[in-house]
N, CA, C and O atoms as a Tinker XYZ file with bonds, in Angstrom:
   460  protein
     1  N      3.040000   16.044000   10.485000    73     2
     2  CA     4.088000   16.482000    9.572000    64     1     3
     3  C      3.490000   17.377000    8.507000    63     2     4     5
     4  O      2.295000   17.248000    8.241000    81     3
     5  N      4.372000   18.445000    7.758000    73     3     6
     6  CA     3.894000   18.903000    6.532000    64     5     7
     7  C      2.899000   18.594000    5.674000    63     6     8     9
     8  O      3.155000   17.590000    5.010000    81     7
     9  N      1.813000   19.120000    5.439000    73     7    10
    10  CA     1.329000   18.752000    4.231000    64     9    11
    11  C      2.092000   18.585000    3.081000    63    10    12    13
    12  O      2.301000   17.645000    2.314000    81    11
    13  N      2.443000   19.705000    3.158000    73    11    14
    14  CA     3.328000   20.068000    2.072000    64    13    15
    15  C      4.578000   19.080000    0.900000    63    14    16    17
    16  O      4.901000   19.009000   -0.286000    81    15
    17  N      4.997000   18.310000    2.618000    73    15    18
    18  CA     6.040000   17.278000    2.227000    64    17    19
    19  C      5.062000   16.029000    2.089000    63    18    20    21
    20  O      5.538000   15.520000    1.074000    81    19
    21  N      4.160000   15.333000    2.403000    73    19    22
    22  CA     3.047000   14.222000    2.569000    64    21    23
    23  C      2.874000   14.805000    0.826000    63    22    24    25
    24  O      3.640000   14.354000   -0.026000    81    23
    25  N      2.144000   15.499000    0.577000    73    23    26
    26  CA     1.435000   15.922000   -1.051000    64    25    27
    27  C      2.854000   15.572000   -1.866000    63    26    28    29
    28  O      2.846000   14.609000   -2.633000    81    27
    29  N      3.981000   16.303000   -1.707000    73    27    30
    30  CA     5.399000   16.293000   -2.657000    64    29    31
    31  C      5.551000   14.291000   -2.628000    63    30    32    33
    32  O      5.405000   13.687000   -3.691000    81    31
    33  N      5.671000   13.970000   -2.085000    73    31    34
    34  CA     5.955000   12.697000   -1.672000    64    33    35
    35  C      5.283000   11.753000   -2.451000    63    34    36    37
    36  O      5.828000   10.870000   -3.113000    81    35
    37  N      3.849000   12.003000   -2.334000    73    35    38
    38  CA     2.914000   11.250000   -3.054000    64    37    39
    39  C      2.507000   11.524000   -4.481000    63    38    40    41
    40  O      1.778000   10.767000   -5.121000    81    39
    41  N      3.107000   12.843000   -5.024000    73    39    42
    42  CA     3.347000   13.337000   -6.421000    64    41    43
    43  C      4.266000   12.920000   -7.362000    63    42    44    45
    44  O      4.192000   12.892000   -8.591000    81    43
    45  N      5.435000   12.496000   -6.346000    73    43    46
    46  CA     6.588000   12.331000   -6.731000    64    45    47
    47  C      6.206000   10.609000   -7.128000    63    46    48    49
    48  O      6.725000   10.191000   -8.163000    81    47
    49  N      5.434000    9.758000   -6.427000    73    47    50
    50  CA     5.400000    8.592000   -6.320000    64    49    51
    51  C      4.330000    7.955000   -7.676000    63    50    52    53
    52  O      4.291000    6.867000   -8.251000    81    51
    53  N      3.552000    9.214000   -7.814000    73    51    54
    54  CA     2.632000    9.042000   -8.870000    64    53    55
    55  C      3.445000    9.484000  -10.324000    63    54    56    57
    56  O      3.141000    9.065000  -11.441000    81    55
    57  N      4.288000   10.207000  -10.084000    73    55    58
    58  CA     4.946000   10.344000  -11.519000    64    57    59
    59  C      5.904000    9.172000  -11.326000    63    58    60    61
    60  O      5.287000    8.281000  -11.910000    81    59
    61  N      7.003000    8.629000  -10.880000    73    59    62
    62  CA     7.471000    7.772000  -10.940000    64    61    63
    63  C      6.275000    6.174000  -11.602000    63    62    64    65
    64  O      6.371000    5.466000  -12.604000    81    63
    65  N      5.430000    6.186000  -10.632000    73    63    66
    66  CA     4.515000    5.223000  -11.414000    64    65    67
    67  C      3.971000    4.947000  -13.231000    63    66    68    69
    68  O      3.825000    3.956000  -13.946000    81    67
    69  N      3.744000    6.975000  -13.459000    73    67    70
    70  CA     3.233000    6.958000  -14.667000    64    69    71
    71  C      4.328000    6.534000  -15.443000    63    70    72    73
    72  O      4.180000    5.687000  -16.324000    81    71
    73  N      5.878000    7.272000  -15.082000    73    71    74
    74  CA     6.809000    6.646000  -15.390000    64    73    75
    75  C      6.954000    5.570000  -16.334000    63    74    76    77
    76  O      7.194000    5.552000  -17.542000    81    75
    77  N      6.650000    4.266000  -15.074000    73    75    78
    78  CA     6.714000    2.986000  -15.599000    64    77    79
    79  C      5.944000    2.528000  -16.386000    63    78    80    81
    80  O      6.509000    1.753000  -17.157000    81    79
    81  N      4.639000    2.672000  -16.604000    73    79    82
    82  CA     3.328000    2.535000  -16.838000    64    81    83
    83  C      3.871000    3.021000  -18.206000    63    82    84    85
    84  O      4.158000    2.070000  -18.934000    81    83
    85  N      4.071000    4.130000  -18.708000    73    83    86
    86  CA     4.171000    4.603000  -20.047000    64    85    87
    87  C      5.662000    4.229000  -20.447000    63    86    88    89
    88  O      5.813000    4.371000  -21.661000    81    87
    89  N      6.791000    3.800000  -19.806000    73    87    90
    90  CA     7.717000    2.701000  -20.778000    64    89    91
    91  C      7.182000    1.810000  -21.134000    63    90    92    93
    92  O      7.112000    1.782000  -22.363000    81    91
    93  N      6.444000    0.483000  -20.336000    73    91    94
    94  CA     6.238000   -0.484000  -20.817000    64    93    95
    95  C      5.316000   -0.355000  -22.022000    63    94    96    97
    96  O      5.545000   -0.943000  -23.080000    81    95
    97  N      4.097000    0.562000  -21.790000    73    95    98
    98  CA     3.534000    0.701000  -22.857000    64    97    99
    99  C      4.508000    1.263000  -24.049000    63    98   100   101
   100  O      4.300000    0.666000  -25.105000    81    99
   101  N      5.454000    2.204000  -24.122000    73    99   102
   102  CA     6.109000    2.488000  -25.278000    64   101   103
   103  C      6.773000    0.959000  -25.766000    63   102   104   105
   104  O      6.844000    0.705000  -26.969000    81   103
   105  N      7.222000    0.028000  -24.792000    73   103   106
   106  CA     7.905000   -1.029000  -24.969000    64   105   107
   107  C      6.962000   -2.252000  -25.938000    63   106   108   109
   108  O      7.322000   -2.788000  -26.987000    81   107
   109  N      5.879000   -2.421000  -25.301000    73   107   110
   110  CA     5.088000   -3.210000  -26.028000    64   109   111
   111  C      4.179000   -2.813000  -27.190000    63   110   112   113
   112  O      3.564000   -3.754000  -27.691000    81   111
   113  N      3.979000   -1.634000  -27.704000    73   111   114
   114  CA     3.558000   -0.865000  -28.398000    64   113   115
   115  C      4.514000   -0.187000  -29.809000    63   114   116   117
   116  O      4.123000    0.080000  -30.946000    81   115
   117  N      6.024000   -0.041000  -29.126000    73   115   118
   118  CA     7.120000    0.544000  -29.996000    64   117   119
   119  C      6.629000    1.919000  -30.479000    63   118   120   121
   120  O      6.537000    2.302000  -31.645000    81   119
   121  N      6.411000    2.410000  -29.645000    73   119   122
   122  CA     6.009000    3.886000  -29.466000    64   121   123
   123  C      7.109000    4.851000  -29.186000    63   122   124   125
   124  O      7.195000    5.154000  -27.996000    81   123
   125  N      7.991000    5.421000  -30.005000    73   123   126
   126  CA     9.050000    6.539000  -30.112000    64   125   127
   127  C      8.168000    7.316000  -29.146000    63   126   128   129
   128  O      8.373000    7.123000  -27.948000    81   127
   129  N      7.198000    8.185000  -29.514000    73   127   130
   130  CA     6.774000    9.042000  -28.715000    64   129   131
   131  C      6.236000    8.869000  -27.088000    63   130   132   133
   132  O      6.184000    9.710000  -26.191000    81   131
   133  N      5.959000    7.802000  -27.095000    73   131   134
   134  CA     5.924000    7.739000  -25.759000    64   133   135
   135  C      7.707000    7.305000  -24.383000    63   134   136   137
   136  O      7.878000    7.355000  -23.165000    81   135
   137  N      8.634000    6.909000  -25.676000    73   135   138
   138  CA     9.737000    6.679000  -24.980000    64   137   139
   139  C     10.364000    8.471000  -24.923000    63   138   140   141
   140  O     11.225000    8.699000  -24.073000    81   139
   141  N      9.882000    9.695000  -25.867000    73   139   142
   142  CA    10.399000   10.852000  -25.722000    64   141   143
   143  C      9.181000   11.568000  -24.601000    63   142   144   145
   144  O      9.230000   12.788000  -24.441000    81   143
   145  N      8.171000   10.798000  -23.897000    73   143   146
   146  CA     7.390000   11.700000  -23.066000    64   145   147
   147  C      8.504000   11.246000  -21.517000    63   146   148   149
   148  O      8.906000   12.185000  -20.829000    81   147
   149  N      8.854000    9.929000  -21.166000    73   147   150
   150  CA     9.371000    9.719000  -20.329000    64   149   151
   151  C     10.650000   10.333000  -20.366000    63   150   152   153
   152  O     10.957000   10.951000  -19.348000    81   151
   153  N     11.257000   10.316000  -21.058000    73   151   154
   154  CA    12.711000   11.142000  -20.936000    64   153   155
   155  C     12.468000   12.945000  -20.809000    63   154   156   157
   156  O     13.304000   13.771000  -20.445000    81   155
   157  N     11.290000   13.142000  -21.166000    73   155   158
   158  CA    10.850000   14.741000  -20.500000    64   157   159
   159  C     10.673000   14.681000  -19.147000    63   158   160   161
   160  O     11.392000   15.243000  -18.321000    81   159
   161  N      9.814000   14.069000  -18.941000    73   159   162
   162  CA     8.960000   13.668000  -17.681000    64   161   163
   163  C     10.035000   13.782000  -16.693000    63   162   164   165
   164  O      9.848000   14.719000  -15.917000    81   163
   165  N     11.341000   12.959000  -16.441000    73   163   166
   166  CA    12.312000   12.663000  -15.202000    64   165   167
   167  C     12.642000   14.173000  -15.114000    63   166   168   169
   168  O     12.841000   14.527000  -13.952000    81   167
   169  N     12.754000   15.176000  -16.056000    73   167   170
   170  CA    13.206000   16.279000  -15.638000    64   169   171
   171  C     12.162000   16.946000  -14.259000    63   170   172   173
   172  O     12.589000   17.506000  -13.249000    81   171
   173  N     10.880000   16.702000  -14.575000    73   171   174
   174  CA     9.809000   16.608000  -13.600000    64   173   175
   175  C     10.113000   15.922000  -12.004000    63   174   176   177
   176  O     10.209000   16.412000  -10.879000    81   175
   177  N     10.156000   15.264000  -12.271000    73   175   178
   178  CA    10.779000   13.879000  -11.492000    64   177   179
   179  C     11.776000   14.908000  -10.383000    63   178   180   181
   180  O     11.550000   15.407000   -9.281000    81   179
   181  N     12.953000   14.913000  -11.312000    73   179   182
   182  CA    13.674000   15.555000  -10.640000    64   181   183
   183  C     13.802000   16.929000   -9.642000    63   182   184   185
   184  O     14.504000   17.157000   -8.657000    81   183
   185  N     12.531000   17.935000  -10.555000    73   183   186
   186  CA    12.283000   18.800000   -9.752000    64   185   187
   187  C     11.503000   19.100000   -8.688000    63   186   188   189
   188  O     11.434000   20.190000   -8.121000    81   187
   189  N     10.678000   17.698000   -8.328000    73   187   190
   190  CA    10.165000   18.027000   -7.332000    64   189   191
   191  C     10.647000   17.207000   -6.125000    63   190   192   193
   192  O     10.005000   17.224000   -5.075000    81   191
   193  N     12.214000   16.208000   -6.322000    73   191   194
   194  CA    12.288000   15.150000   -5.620000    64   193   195
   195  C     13.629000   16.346000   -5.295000    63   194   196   197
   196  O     14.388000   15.917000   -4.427000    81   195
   197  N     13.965000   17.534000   -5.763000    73   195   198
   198  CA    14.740000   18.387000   -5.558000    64   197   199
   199  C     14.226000   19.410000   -4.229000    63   198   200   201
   200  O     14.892000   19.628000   -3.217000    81   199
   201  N     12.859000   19.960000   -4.541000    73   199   202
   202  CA    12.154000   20.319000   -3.940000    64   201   203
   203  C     11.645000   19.971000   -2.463000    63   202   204   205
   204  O     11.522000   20.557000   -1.387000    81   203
   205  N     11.457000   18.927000   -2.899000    73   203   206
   206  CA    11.809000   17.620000   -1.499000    64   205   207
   207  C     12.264000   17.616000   -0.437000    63   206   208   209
   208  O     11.871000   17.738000    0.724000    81   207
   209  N     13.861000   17.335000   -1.363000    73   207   210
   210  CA    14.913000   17.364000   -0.593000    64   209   211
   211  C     15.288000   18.355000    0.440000    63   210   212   213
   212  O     15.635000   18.165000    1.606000    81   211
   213  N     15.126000   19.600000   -0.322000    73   211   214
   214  CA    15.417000   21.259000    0.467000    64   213   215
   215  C     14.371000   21.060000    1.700000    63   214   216   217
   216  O     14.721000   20.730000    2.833000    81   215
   217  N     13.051000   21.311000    1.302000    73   215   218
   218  CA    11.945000   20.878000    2.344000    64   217   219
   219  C     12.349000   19.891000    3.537000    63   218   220   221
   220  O     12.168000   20.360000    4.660000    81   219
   221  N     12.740000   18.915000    3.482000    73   219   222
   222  CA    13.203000   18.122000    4.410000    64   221   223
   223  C     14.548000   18.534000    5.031000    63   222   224   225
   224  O     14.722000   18.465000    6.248000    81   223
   225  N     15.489000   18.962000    4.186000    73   223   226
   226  CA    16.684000   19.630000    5.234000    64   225   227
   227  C     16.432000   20.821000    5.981000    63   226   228   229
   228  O     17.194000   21.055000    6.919000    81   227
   229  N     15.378000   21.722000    5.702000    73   227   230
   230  CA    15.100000   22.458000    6.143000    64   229   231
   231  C     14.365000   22.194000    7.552000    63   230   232   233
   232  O     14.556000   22.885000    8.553000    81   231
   233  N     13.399000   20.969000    7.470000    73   231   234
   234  CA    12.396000   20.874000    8.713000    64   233   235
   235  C     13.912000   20.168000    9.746000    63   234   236   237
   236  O     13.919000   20.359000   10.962000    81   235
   237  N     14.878000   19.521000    9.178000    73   235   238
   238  CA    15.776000   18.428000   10.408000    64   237   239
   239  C     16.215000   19.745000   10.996000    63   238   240   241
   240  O     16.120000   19.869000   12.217000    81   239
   241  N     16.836000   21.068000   10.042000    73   239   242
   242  CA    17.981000   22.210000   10.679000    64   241   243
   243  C     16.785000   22.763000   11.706000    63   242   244   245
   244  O     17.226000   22.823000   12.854000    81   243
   245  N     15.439000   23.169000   11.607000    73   243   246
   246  CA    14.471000   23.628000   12.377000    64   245   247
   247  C     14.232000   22.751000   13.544000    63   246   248   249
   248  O     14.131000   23.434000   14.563000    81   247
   249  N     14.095000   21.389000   13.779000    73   247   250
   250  CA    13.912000   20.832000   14.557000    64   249   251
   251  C     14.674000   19.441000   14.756000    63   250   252   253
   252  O     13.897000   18.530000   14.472000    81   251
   253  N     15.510000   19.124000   15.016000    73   251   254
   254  CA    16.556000   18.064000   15.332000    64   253   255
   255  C     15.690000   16.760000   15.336000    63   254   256   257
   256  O     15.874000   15.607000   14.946000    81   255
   257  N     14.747000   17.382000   15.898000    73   255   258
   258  CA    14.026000   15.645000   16.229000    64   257   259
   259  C     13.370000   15.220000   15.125000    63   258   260   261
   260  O     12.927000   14.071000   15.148000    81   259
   261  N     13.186000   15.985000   14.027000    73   259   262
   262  CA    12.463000   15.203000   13.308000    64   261   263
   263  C     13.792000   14.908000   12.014000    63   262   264   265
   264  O     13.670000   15.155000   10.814000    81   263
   265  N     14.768000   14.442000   12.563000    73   263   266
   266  CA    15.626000   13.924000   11.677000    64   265   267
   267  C     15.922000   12.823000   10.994000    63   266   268   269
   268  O     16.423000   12.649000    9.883000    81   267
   269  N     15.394000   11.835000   12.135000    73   267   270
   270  CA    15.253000   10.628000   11.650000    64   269   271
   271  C     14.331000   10.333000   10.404000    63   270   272   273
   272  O     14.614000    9.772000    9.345000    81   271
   273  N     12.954000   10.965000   10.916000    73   271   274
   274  CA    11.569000   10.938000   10.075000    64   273   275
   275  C     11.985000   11.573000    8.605000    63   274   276   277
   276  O     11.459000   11.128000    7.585000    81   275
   277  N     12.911000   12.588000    8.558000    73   275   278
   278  CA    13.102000   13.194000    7.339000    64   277   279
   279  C     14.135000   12.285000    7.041000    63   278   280   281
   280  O     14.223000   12.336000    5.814000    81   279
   281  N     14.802000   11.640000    7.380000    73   279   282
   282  CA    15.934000   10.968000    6.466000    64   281   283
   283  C     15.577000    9.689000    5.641000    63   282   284   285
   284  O     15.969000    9.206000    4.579000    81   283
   285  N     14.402000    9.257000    6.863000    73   283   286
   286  CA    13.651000    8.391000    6.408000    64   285   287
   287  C     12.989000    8.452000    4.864000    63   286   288   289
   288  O     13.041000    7.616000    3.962000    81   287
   289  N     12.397000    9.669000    4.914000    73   287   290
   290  CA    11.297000   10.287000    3.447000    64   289   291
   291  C     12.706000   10.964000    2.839000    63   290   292   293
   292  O     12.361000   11.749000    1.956000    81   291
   293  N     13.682000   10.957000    2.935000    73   291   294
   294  CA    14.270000   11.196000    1.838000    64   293   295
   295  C     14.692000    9.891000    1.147000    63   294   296   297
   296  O     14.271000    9.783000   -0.004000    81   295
   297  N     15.408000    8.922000    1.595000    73   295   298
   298  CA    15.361000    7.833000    1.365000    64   297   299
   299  C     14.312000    7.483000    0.264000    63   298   300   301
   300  O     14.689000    7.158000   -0.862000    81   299
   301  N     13.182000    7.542000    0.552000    73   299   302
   302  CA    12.324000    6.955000    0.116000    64   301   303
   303  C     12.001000    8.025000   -1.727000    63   302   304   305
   304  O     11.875000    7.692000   -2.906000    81   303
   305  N     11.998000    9.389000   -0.926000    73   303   306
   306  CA    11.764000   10.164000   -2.468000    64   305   307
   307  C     13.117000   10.055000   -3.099000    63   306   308   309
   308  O     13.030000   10.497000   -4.245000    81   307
   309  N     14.642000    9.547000   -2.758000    73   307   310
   310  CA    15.519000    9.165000   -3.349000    64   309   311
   311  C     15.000000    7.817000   -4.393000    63   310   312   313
   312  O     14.831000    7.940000   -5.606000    81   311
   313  N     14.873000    7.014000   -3.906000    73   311   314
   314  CA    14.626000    5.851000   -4.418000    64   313   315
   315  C     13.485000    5.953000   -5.359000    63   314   316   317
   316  O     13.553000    5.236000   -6.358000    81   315
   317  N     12.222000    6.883000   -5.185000    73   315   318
   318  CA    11.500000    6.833000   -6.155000    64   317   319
   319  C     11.973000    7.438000   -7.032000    63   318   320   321
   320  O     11.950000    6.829000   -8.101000    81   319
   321  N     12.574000    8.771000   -7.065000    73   319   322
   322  CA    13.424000    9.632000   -8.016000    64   321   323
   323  C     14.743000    8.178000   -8.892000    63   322   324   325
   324  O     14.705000    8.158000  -10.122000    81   323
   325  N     14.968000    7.946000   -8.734000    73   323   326
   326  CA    15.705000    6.230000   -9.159000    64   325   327
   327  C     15.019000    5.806000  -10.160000    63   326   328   329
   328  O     15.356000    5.542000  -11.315000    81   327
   329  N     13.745000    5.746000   -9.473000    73   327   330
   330  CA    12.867000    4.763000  -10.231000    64   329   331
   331  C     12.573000    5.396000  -11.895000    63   330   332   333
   332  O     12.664000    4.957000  -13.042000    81   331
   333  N     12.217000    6.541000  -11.303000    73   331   334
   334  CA    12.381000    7.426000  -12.712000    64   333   335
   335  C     13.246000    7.544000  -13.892000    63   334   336   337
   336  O     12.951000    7.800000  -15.059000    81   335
   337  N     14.394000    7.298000  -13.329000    73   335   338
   338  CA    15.952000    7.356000  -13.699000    64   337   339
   339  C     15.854000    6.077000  -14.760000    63   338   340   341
   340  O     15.914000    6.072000  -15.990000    81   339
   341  N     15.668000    4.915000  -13.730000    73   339   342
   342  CA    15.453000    3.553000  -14.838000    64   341   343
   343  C     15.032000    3.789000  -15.565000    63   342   344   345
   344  O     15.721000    3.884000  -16.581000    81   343
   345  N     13.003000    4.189000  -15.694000    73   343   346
   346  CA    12.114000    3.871000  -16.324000    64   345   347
   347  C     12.933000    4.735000  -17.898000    63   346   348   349
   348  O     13.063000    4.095000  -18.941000    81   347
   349  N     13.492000    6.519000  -17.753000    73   347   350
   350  CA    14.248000    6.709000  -18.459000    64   349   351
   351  C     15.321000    5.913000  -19.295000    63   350   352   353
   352  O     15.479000    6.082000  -20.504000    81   351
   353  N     15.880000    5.225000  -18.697000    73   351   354
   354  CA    17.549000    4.245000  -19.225000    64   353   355
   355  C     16.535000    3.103000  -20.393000    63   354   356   357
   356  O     16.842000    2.884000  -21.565000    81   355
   357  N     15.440000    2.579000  -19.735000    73   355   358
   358  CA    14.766000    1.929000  -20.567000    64   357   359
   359  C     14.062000    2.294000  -21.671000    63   358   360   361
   360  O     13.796000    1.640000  -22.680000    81   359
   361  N     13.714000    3.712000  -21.286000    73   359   362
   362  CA    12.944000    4.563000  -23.017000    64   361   363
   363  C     14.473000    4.563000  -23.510000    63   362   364   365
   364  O     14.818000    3.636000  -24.243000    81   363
   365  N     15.098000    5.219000  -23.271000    73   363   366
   366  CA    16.263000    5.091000  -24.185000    64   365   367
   367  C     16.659000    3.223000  -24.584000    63   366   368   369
   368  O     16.669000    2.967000  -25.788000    81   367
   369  N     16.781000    2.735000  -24.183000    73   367   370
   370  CA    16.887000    1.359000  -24.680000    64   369   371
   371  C     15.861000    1.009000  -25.623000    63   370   372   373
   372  O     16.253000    0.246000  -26.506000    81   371
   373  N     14.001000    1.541000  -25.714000    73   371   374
   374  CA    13.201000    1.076000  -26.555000    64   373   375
   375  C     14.078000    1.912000  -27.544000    63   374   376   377
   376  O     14.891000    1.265000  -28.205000    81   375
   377  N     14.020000    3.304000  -27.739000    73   375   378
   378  CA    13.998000    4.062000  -28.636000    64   377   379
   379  C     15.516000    3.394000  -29.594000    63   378   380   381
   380  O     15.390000    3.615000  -30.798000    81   379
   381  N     16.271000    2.972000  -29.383000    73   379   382
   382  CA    17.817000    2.356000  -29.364000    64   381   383
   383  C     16.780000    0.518000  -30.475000    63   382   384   385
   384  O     16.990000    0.178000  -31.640000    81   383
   385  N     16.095000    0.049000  -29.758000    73   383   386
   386  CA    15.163000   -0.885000  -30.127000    64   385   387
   387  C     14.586000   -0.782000  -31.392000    63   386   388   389
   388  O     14.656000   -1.627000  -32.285000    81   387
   389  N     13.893000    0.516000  -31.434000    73   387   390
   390  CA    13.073000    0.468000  -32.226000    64   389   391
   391  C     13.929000    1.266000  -33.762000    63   390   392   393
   392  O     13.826000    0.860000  -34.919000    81   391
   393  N     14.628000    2.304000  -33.341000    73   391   394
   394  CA    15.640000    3.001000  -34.701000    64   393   395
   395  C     16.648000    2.440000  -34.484000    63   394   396   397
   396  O     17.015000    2.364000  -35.656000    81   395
   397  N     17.731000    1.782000  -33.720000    73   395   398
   398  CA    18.545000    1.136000  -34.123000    64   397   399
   399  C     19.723000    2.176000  -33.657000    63   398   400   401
   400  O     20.906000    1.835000  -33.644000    81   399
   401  N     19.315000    3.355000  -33.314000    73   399   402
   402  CA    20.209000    4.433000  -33.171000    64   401   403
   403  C     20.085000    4.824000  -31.779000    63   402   404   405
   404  O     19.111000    4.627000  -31.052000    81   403
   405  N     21.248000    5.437000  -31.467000    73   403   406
   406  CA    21.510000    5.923000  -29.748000    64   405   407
   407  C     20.906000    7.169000  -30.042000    63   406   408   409
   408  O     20.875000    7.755000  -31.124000    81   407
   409  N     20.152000    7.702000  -28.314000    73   407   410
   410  CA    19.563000    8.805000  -28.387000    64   409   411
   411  C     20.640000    9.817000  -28.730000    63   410   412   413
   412  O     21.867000    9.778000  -28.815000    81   411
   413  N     19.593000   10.845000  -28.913000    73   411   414
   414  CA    20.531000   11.753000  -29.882000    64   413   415
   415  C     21.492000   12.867000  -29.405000    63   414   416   417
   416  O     22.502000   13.352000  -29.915000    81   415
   417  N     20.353000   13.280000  -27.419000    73   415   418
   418  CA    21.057000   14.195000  -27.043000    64   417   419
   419  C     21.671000   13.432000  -25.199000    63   418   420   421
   420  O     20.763000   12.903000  -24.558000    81   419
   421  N     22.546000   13.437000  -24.790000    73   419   422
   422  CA    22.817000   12.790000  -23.503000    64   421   423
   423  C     22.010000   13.606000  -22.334000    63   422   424   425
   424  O     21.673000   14.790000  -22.333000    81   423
   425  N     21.774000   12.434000  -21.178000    73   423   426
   426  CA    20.723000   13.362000  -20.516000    64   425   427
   427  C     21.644000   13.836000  -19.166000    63   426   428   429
   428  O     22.384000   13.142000  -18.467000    81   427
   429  N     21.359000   15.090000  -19.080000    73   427   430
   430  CA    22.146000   15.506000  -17.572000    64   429   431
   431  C     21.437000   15.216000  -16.501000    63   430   432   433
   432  O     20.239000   15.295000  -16.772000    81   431
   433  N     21.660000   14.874000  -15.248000    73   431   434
   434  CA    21.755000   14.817000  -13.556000    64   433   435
   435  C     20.714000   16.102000  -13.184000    63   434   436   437
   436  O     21.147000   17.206000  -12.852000    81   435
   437  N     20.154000   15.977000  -13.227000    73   435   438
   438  CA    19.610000   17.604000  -12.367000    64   437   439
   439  C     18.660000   17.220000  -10.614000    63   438   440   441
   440  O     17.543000   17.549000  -10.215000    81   439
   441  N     19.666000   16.486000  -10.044000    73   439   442
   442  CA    19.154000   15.834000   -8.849000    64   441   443
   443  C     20.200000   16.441000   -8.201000    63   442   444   445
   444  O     19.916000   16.753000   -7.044000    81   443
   445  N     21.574000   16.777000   -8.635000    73   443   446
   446  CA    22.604000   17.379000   -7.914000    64   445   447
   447  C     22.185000   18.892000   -7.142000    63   446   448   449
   448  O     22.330000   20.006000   -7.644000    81   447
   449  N     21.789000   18.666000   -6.177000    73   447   450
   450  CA    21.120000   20.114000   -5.047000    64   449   451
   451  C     22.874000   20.527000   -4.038000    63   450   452   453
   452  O     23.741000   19.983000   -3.354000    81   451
   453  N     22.511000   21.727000   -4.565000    73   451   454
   454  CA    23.495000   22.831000   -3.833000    64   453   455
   455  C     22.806000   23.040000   -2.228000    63   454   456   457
   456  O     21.619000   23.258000   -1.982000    81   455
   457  N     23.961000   22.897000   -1.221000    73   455   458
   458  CA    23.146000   23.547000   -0.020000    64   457   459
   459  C     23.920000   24.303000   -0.120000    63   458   460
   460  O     23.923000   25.286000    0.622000    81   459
């Protein structure tokens, strides 16, 4: 299969990780700034689980058979892209924690891909 998609996959899985890794630390720490690196970060998140996505519809329309295999790894960079999503909902919950105040600006969707 792709390098290309194998590397995206496992990028995507490592930011989702740092993700988590740096809420909890904002959580147990009460670190504003680290709950405003994760709510940057998913925009990241998003663009390469976007990136992804195209990549993989592209290899099923090229070759039928590998449809399963790609629906499979989308699945999967869906769900990590998720994961991101939380780790986000939860910086906003520290930051809500720690000032007492709702974040300031609402965050948009940018997972919504045009074919």
């Amino acid at each position: 299969f792709s390098q290309k998609v194998r590397v995206g996959v496992e990028h995507l899985a490592e930011l989702g990780l740092r993700q988590v890794k740096t809420v909890l630390d904002a959580y147990a720490t009460r670190d504003l700034v680290k709950t405003q690196e994760v709510c940057a970060k998913d925009e990241e998140i998003d663009a390469v689980y976007n990136s992804l996505f195209r990549e993989l519809l592209t290899y099923m329309m090229e070759d039928p058979r590998t449809i399963s295999m790609c629906t499979h790894l989308l699945f999967c960079a869906k769900n990590i892209e998720r994961i991101g999503d939380h780790a986000t909902n939860i910086a906003e919950t520290v930051h809500y924690l720690i000032t007492g105040q709702q974040w300031s600006e609402p965050r948009q969707s940018s997972t919504r891909v045009d074919i």
